[in-house]
N, C-alpha and C positions, 0 to 999 in steps of 0.2 A: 504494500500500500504506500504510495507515495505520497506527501503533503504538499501542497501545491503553495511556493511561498509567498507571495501575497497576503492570501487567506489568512494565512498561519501567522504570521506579521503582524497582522490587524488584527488579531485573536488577542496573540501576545498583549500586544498595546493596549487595548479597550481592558483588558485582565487587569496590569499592571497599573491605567489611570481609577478603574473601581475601588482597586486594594488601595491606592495613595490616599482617594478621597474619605473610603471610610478609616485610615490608619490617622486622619487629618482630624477628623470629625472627632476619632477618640482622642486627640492630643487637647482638644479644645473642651469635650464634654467631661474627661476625664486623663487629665494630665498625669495623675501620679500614678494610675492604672496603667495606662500607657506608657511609662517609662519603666516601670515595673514590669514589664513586658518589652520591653527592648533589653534591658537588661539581663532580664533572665536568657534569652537570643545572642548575648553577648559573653554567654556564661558567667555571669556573677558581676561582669567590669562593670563597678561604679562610673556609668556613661551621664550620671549627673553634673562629674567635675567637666565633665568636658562638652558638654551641652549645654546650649543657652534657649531657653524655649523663645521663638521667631516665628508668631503667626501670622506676620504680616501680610497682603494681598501678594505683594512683590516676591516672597517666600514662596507662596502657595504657588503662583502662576510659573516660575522659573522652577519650582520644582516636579510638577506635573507635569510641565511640557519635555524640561528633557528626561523624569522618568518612562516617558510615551517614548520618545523615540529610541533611546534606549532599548528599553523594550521591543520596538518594534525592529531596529537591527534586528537584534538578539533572536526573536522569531524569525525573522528573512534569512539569517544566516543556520539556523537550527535547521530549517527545510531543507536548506540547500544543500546540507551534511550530509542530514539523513537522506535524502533522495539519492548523493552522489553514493550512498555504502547501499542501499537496496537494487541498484543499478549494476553491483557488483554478485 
């Protein structure tokens, strides 16, 4: 079965800006939940000394956009891998 990378691209990205907005949502509704969960992600690193909570629009918008594209490489090149080893 091959993935057709496009598809799988834009899959990626729409995935990746859902998980931002609701990982966004919890930083705003519940900040200390949320970092108590990045942390434990981090195994144990007190990522408090080294974070500054920044929920500015300017934050938000620079940080979705290139977690999207990001993402969306990251899908376009994932296809194109797996396509090139099932080809084999």
């Amino acid at each position: 079965m091959k993935h057709p990378p496009v598809p799988t691209a834009n899959a990626a990205a729409v995935t990746t800006a859902v998980i931002y907005v609701v990982c966004r949502t919890a930083f705003v509704v519940a900040p200390d939940l949320a970092m108590s969960i990045g942390q434990s992600w981090f195994h144990g690193i007190d990522i408090s000394r080294i974070s500054a909570l920044n929920l500015s629009t300017e934050s938000f918008v620079l940080g979705i956009v290139s977690a999207t594209i990001g993402a969306w490489l990251a899908g376009y090149l994932f296809a194109s891998v797996y396509n090139s080893f099932v080809k084999k």
